[in-house]
C-alpha positions as CSV (number, residue, x, y, z in Angstrom):
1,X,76.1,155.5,68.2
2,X,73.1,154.9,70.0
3,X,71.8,151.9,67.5
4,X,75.3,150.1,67.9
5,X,74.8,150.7,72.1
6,X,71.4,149.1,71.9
7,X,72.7,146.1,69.8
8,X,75.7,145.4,72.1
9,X,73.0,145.4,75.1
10,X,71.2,143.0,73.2
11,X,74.2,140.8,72.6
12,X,75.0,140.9,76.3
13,X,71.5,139.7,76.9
14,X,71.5,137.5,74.6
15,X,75.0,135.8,75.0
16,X,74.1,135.8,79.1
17,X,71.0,133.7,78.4
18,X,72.8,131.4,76.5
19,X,75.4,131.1,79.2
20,X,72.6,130.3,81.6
21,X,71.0,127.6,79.6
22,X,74.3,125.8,78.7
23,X,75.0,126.0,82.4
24,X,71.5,124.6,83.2
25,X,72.0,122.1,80.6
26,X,75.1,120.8,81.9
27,X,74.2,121.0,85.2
28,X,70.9,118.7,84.6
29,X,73.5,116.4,82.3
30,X,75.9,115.7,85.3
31,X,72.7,114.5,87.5
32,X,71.5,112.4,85.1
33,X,74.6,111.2,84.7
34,X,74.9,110.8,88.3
35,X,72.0,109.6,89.0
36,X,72.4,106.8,86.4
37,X,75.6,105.8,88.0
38,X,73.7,104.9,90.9
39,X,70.8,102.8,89.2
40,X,73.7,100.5,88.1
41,X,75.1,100.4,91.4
42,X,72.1,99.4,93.1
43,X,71.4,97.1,90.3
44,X,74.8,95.5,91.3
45,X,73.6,95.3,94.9
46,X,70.4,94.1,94.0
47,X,72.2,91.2,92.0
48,X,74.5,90.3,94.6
49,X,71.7,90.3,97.4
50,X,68.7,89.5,95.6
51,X,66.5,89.5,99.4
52,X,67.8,93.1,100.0
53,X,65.4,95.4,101.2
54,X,66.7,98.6,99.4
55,X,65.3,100.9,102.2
56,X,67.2,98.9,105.0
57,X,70.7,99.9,103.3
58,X,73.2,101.5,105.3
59,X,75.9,103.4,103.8
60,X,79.2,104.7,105.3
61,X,81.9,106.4,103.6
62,X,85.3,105.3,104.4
63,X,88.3,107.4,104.5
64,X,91.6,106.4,104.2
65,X,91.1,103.1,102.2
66,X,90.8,102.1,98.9
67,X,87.4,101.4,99.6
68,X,85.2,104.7,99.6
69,X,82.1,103.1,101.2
70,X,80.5,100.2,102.8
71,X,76.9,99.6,102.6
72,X,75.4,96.7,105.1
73,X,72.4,94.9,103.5
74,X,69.4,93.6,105.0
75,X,66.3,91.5,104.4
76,X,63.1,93.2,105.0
77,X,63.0,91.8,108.8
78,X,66.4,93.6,109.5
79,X,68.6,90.3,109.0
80,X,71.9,90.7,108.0
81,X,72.7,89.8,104.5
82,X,76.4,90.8,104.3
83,X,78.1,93.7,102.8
84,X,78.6,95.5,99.5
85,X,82.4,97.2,99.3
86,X,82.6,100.3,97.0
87,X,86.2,100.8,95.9
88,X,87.9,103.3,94.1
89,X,92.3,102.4,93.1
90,X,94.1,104.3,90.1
91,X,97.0,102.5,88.5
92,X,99.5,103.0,85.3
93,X,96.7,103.3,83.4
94,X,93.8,105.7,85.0
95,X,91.1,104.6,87.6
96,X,89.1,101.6,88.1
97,X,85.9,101.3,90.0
98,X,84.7,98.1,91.8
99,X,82.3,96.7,93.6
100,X,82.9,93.7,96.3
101,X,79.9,91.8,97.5
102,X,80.2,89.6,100.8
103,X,78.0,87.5,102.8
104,X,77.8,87.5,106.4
105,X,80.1,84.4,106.3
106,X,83.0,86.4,105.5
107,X,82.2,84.2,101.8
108,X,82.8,86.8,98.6
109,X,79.7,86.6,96.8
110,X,81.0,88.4,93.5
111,X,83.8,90.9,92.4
112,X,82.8,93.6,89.6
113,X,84.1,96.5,88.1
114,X,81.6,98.9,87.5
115,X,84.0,101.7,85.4
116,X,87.3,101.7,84.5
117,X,89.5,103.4,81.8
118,X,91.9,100.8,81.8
119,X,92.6,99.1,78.8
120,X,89.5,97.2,77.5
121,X,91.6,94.3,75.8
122,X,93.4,93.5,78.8
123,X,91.0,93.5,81.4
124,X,88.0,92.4,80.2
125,X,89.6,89.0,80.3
126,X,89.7,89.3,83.9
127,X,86.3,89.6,84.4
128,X,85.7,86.5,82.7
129,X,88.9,84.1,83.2
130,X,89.7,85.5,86.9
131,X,87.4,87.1,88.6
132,X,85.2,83.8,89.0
133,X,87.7,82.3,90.9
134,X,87.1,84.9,94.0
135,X,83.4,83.9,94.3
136,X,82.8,81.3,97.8
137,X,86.4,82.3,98.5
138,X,86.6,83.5,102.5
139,X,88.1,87.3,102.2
140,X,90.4,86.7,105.3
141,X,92.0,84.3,103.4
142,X,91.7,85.2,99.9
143,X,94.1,83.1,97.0
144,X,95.0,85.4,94.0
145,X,96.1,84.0,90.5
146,X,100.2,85.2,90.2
147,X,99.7,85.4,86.1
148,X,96.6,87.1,84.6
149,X,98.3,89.3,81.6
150,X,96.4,92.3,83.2
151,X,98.4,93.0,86.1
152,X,98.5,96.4,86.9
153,X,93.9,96.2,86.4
154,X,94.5,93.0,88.8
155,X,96.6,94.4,91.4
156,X,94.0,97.4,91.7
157,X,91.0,95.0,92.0
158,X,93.2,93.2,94.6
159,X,94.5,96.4,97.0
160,X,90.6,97.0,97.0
161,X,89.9,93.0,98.5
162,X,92.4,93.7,100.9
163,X,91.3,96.8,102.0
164,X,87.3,95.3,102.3
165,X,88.5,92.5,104.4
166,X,89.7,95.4,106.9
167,X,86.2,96.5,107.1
168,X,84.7,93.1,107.2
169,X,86.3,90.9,108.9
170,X,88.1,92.9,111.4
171,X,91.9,93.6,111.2
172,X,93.9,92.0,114.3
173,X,97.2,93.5,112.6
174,X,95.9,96.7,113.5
175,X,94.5,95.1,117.4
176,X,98.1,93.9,117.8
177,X,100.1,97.3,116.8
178,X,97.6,98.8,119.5
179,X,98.3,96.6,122.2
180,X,101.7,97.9,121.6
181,X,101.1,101.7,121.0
182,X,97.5,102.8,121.9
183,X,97.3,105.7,119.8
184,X,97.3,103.8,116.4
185,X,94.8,104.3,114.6
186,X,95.7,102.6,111.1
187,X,98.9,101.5,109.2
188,X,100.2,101.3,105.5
189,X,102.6,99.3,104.0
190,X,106.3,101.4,103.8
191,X,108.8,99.2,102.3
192,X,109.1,95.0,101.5
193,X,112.2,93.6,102.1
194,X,113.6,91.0,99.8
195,X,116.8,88.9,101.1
196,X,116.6,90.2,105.0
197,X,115.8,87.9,107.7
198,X,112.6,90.5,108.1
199,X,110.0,91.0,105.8
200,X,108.1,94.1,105.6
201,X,108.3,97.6,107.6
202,X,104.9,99.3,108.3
203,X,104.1,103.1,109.4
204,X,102.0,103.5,111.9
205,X,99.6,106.9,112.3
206,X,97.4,108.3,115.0
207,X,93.8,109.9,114.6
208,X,95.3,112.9,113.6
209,X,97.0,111.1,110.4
210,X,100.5,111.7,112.5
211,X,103.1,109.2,112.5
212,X,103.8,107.6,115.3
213,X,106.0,104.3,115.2
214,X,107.3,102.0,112.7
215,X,106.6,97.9,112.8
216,X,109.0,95.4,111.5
217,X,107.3,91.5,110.1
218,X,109.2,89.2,110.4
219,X,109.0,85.0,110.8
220,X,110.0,82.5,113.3
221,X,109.0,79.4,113.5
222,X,106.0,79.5,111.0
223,X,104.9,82.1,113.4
224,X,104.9,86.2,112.2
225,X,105.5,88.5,114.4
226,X,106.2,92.5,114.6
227,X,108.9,94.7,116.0
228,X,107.5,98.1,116.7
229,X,109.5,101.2,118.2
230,X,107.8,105.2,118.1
231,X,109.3,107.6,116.1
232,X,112.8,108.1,117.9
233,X,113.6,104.4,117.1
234,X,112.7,103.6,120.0
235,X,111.9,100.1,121.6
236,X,108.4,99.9,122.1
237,X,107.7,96.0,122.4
238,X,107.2,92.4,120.3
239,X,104.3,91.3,119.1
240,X,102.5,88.2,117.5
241,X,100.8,89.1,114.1
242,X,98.9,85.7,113.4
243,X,97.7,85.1,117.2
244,X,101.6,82.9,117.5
245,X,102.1,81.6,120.6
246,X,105.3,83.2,121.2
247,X,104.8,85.8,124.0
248,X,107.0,84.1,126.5
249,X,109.7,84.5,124.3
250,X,108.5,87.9,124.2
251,X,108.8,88.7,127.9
252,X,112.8,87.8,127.3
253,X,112.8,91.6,125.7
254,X,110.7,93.4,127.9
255,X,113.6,94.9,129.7
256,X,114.5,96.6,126.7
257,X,111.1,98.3,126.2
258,X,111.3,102.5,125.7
259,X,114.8,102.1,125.2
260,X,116.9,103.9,121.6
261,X,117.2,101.2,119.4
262,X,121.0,102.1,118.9
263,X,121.8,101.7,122.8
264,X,120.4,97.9,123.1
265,X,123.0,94.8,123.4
266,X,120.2,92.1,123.2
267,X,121.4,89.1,125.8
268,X,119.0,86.2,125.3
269,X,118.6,82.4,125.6
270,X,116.5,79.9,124.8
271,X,116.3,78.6,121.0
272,X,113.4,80.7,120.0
273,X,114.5,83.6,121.7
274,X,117.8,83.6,120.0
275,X,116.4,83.5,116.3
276,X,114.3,86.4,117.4
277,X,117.4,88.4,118.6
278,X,118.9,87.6,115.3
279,X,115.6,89.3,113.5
280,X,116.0,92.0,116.2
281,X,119.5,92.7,115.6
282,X,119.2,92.7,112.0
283,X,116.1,95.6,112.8
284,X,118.5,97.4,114.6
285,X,121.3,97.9,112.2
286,X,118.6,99.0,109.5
287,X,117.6,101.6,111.9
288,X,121.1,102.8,112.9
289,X,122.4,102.8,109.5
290,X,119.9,104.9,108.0
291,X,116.7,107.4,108.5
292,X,113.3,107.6,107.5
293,X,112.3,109.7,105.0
294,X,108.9,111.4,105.5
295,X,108.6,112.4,101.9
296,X,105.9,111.1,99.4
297,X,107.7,108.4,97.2
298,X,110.9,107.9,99.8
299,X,111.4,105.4,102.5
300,X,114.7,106.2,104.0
301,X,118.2,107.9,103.1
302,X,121.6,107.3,104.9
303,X,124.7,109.1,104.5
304,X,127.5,108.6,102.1
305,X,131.1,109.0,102.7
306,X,134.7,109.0,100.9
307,X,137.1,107.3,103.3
308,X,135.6,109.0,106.8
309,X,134.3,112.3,104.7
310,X,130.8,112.7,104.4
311,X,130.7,113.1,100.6
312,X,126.2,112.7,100.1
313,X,123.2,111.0,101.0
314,X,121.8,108.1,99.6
315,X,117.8,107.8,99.4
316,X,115.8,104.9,98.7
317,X,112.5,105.3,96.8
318,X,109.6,103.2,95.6
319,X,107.0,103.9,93.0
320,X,104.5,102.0,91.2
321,X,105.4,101.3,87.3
322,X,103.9,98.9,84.6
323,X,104.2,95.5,86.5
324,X,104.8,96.5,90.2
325,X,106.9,98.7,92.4
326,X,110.2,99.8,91.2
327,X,112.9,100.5,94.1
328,X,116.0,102.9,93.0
329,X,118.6,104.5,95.2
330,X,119.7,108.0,94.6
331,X,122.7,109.6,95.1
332,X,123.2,113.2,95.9
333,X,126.5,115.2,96.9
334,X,126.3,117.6,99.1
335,X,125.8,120.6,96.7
336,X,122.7,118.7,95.9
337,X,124.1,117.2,92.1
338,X,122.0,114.1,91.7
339,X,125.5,111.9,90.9
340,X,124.4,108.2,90.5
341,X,121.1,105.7,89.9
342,X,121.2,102.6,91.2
343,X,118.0,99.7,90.6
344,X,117.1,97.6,93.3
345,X,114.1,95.9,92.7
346,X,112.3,96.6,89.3
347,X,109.7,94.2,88.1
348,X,108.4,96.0,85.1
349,X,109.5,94.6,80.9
350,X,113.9,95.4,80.9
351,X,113.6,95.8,77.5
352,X,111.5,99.3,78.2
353,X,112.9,99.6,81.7
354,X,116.5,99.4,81.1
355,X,116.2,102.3,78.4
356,X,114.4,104.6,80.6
357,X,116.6,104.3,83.4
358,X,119.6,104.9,80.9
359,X,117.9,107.9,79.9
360,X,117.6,109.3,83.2
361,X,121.0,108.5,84.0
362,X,121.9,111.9,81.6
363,X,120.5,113.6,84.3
364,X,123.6,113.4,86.5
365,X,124.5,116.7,87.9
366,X,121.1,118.4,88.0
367,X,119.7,119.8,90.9
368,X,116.2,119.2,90.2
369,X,114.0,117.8,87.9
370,X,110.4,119.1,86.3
371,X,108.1,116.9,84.7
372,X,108.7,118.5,81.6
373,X,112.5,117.5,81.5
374,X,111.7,113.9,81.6
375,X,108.7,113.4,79.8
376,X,111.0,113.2,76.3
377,X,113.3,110.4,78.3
378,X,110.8,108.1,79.2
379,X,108.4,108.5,75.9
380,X,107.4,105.1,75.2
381,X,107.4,103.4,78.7
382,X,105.5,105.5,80.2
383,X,104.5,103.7,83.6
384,X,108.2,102.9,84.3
385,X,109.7,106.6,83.2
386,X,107.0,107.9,85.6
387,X,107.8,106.0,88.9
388,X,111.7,106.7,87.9
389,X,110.8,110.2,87.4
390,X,108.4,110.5,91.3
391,X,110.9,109.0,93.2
392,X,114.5,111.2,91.8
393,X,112.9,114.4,91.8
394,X,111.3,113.8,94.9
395,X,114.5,112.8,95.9
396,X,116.2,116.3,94.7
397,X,113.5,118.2,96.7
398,X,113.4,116.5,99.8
399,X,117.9,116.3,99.9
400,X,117.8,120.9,99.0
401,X,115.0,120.8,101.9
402,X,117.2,119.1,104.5
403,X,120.2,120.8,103.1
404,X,118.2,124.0,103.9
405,X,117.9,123.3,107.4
């Protein structure tokens, strides 16, 4: 008894130690590892800036952006070289890392991802058929190819330009919505519009990460310009997005300012004022005839009815698939039974589409919907069964929350 104690003890001991050095082991793997990963970064840098002096760098981390840091590069007599964007975006496919240089021109010096687990074949090509064409380009005013057989890799690389010129250039979109409501701090990208007479709807948060208004783009005259009310739809002012030269015909609307969206009879003149009362009027029936959704995946619901009986509630979602964003409306009765799919924008392949979405139309009377009840229905097309599947069971779950109320 005693022999088979002192050979368990030594087991312990010995499987303990072993613990400990694969622990150790792994732990000095992921720092190499680590540590490589920056070696190849600043060999990027180096590249892109060949004058940098590596211990004038200045790093900040960035939060809320595609783009996870910016380092400022200077010579060795503190001159400003420009800036190197580290950006981070996950698509259909996994992740992909890149790294933006600029100059202090506002001129993209190079575009390069550094990682990725997107598929090799596809965007490979990018790097050497595409992403030349970004170099000497200004990043305020950046041209991107419509076609590169990679799209989903492309569109990743691109959210990431986007987001750098923010940091670099300066973003008057965000100046503007501040003029109008001081608290903003930044703004994403809600909803796009297709065949209104406005064009996109942004949400506006505070410092706290709190919504606190909504902006409408719309055009007139070659000039864009933004409708922004708070929370409670209401009026908050007009505002030129491009620097337009249209705030006298702003000052026709100032009367209406911090007033409900829903009690306003706009009474204009003038020919530019009009077609902005137009746009304005066309705001304000969106906003009366439906509500905004504060749920991941959702932008906004709006009741249903049967003659004048409330039968449901309709809710509009948008989630990335294989070529874009796919837009569905879903319909739920009022004992919460999803009861119909509609499409309203879907740019992904039909051919895969178009089966998925039939598959998820035998869903019609559930509740709610797992993960694993749809993963057989969209086997096969994966990217588009997955946005189908983020925006109709987010649906479900944010209709029995309301409901709950």
């Amino acid at each position: 008894m005693l022999d088979k104690l002192k050979i368990a003890v030594v087991l312990l001991i010995i499987g303990s130690l072993s613990g400990l050095l694969i622990w150790g082991a792994n732990e000095l793997t992921v720092d190499r590892i680590e540590e490589n990963r920056e070696r190849a970064r600043l060999a990027v840098y180096v590249d892109m800036f060949p004058d940098v002096d590596i211990n004038r760098m200045a790093f900040e981390d960035i939060e809320n952006s595609s783009v996870i840091e910016k380092i400022t590069m200077y010579d060795s007599n503190g001159n400003l070289l420009g800036y190197a964007l580290r950006g981070r975006q996950t698509n259909a496919f996994g992740f992909v890392n890149v790294v933006l240089g600029v100059d202090r021109n506002n001129n993209i010096i190079n575009v390069v991802i550094t990682d990725t687990d997107n598929t090799p074949t596809y965007y490979q090509p990018l790097v050497s058929n595409y992403f030349p064409n970004f170099k000497s380009q200004d990043i305020r005013n950046v041209s991107y190819d419509t076609s590169t057989g990679a799209t989903s890799t492309y569109n990743s690389v691109r959210t990431i330009i986007e987001d750098a010129k923010l940091l670099v250039a300066g973003d008057t979109i965000l100046e503007a919505y501040q003029a109008i409501l001081e608290d903003t701090e930044r703004y994403e990208i809600l909803f796009e519009f297709s065949d209104e007479s406005y064009d996109i709807e942004y949400v506006l948060y505070n410092s706290d990460d709190e919504r606190i208004g909504y902006a409408y783009h719309a055009e007139v005259n070659d000039h864009v310009f933004a409708m922004v009310v708070d929370t409670n739809d209401v009026f908050k002012g007009l505002v030129g997005i491009d620097h337009s030269e249209l705030d006298s015909a702003f000052s026709a609307f100032d009367h209406y300012l911090d007033e409900a969206i829903e009690d306003i009879n706009v009474d204009v003149s003038g020919e530019t004022e009009l077609l902005i009362a137009a746009i304005f009027e066309d705001i304000q029936t969106l906003l009366t005839t439906s509500f905004h959704a504060e749920a991941d995946y959702l932008v906004r619901y709006m009741e249903v009815f049967d003659n004048d009986t409330l039968v449901g509630y309709a809710y509009i979602g948008r989630a990335q698939g294989f070529n874009g964003y796919n837009v569905v409306k879903v319909t739920i009765n009022l004992n919460g039974e999803l009861t119909e799919l509609e499409t309203l924008v879907s740019p992904d392949t039909q051919d895969y589409y178009g089966d998925v979405f039939s598959n998820f139309e035998g869903f019609y009377g559930i509740t709610e919907l797992e993960e694993n009840d749809a993963i057989d229905v969209y086997a096969g097309a994966t990217a588009s069964g997955r946005s189908l599947f983020r925006i109709v069971s987010h649906a479900l779950s944010y209709h029995a929350e309301r409901l709950g109320e």
